[in-house]
TIRO-2110 file (N, C-alpha, C; in Angstrom, 1 decimal):
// TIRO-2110
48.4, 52.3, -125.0, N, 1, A
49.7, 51.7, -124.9, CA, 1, A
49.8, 51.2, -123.5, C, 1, A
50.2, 50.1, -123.3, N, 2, A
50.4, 49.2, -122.1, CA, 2, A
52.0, 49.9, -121.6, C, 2, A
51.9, 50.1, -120.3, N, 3, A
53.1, 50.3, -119.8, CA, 3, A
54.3, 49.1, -119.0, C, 3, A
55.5, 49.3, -118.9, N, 4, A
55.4, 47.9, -118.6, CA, 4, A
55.5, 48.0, -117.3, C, 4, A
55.6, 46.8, -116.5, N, 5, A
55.3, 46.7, -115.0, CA, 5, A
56.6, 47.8, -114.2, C, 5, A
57.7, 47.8, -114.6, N, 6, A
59.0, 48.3, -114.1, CA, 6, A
58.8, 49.8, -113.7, C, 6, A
58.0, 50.2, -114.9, N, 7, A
58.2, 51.8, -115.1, CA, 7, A
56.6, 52.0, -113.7, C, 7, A
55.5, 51.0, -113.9, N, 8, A
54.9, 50.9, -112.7, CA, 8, A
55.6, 51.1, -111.0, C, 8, A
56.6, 50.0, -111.2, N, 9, A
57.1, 49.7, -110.2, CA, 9, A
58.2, 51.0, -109.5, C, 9, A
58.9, 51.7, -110.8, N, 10, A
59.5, 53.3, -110.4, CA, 10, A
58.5, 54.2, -109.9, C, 10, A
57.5, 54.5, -110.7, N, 11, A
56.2, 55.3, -110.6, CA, 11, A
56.0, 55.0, -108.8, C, 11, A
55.9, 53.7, -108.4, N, 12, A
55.2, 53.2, -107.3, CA, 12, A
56.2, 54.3, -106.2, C, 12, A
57.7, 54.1, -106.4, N, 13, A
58.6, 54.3, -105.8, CA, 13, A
58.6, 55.8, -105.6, C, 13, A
58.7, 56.2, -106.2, N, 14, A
59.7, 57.5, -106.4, CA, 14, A
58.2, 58.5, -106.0, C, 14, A
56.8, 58.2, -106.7, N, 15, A
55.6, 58.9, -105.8, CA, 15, A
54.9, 58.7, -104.4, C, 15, A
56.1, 57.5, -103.8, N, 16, A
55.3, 56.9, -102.8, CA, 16, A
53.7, 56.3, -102.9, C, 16, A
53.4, 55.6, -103.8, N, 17, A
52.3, 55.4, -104.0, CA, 17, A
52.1, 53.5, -103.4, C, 17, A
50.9, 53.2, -103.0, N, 18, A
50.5, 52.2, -102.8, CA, 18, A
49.5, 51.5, -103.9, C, 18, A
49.2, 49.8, -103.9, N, 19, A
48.9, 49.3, -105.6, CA, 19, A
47.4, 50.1, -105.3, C, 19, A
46.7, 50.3, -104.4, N, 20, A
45.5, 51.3, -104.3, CA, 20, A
45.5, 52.6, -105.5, C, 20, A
46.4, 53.2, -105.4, N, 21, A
46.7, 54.5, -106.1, CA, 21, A
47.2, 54.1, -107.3, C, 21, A
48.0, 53.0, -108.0, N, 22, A
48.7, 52.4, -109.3, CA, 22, A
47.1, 52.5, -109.8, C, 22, A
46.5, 51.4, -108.7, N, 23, A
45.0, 50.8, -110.0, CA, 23, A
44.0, 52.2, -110.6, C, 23, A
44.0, 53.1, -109.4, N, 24, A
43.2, 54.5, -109.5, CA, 24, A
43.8, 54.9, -111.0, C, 24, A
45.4, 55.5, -110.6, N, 25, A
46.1, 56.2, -111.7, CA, 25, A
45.6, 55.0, -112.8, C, 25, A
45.4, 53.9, -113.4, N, 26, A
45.8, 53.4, -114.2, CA, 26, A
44.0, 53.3, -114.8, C, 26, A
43.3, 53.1, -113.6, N, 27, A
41.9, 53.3, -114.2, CA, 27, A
41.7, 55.0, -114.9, C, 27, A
42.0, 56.0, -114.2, N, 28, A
42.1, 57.4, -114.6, CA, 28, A
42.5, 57.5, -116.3, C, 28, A
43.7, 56.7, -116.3, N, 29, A
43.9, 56.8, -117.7, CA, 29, A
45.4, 57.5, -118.2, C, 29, A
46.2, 57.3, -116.5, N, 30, A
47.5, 58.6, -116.5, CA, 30, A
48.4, 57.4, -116.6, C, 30, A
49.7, 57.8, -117.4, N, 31, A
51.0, 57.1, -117.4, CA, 31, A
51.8, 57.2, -116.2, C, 31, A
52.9, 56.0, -115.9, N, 32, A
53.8, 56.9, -115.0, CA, 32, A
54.8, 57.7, -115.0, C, 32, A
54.9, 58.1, -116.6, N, 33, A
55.9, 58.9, -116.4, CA, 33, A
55.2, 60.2, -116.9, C, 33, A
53.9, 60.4, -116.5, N, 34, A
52.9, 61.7, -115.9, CA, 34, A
53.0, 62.0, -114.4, C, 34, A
52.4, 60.9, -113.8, N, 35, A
53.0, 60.7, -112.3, CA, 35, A
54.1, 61.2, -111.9, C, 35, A
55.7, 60.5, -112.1, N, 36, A
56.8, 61.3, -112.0, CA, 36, A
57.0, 62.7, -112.1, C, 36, A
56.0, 63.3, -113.3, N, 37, A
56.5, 64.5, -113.5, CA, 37, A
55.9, 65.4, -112.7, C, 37, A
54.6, 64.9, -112.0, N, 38, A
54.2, 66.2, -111.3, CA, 38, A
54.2, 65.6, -109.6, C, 38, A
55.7, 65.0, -109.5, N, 39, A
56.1, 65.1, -107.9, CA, 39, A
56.5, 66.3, -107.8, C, 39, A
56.2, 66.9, -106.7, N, 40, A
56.3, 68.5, -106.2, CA, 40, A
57.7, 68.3, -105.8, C, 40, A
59.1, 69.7, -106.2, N, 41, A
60.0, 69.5, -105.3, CA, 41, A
59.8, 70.8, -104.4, C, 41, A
60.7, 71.2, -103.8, N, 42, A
60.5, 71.6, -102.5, CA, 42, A
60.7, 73.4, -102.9, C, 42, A
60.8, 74.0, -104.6, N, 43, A
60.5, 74.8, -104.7, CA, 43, A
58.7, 75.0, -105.5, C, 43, A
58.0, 73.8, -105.4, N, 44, A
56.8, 74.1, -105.6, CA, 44, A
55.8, 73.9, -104.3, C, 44, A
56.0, 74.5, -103.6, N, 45, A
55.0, 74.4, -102.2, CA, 45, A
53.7, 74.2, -102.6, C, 45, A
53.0, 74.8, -103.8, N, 46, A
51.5, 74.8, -104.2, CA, 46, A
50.9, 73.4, -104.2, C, 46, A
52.4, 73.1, -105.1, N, 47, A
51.9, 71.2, -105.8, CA, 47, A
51.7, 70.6, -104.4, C, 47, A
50.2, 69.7, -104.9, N, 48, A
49.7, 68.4, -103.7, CA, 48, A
50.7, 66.9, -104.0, C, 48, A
51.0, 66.3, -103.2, N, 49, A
51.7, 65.2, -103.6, CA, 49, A
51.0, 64.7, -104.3, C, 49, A
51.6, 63.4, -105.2, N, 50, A
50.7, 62.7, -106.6, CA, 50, A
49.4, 62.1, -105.6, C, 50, A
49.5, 61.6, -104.4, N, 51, A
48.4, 61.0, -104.0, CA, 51, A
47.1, 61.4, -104.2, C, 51, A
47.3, 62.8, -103.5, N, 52, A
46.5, 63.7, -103.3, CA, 52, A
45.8, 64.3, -104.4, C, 52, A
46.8, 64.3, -105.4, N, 53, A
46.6, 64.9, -107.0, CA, 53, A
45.2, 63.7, -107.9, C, 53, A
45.6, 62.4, -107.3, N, 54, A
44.6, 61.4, -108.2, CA, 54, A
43.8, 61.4, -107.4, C, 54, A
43.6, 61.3, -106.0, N, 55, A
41.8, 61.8, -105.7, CA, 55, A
41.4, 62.8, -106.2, C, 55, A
42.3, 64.4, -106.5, N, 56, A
41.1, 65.1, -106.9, CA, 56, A
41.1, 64.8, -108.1, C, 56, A
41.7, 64.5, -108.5, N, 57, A
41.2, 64.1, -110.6, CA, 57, A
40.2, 62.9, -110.4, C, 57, A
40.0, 62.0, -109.0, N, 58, A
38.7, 61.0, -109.2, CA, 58, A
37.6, 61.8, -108.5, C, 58, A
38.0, 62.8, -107.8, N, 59, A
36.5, 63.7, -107.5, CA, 59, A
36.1, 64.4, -108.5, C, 59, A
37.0, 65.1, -109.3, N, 60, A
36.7, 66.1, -110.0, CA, 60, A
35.8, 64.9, -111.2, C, 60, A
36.4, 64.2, -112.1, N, 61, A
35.2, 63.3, -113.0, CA, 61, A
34.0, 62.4, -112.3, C, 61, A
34.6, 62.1, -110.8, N, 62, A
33.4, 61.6, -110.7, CA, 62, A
32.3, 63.0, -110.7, C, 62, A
32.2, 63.9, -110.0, N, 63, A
31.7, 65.3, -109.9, CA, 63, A
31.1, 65.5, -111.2, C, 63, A
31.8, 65.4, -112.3, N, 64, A
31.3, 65.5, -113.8, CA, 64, A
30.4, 64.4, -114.5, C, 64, A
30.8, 63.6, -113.9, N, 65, A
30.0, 62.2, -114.8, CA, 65, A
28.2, 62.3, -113.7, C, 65, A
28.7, 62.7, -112.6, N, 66, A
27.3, 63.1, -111.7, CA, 66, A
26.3, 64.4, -112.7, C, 66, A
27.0, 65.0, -112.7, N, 67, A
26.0, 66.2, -114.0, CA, 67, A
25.4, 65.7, -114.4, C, 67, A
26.6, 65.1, -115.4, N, 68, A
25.8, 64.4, -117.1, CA, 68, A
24.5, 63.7, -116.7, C, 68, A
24.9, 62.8, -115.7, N, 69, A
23.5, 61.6, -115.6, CA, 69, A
22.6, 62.6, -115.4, C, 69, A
22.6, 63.5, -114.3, N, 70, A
21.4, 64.5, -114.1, CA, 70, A
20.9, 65.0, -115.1, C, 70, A
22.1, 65.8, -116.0, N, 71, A
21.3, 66.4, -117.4, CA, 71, A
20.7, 65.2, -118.1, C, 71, A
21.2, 64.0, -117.9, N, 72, A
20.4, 63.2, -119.1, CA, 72, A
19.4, 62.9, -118.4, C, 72, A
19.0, 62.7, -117.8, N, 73, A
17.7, 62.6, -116.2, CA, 73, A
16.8, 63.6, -117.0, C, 73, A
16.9, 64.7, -117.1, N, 74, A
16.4, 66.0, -117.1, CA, 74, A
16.0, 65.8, -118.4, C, 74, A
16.8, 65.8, -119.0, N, 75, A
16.2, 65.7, -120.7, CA, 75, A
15.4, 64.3, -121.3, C, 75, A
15.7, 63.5, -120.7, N, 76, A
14.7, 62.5, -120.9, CA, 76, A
12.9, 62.3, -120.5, C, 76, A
12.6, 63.8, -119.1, N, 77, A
11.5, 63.9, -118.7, CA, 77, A
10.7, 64.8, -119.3, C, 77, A
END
C-alpha cells in the first residue's frame, strides 16, 4: 500500500527525520505511522530515537542477508 506523501511529511516531522532516513524507512518496508509509534517519550529512556532505530534494523538485515550469501557460498562448494 502506497502511503501518501502528507503522512510522509508528519512522519518526517514529528521523528525528526531527514529525506535520507524517509528513503531508508521506506526501502526497509516500515509505514509512518510505525515510525510515529515507536518515538520514545520521556518515560521510555531504553527507546533509541527512530533514527537510530532504522540503522539498526539496516544493520541487523544487512548482517542477515551477509549469512545467507555465505551459507549459499558454502553449499554450492
Amino acid at each position: 500500500m502506497a502511503y501518501s506523501k502528507e503522512l510522509w511529511d508528519e512522519c518526517k516531522r514529528k521523528c525528526r527525520l531527514n529525506n535520507e532516513d524517509i528513503d531508508l524507512a521506506k526501502r526497509l518496508g516500515l509505514n509512518p505511522r510505525s515510525l510515529i509509534k515507536n518515538i520514545p517519550s520521556k518515560s521510555e529512556p531504553w527507546k533509541a530515537p527512530v533514527k537510530d532505530w532504522l540503522r539498526e534494523i539496516e544493520a541487523k538485515r544487512g548482517k542477515k542477508s551477509a549469512q545467507k550469501q555465505k551459507r549459499k557460498g558454502q553449499a554450492a562448494e
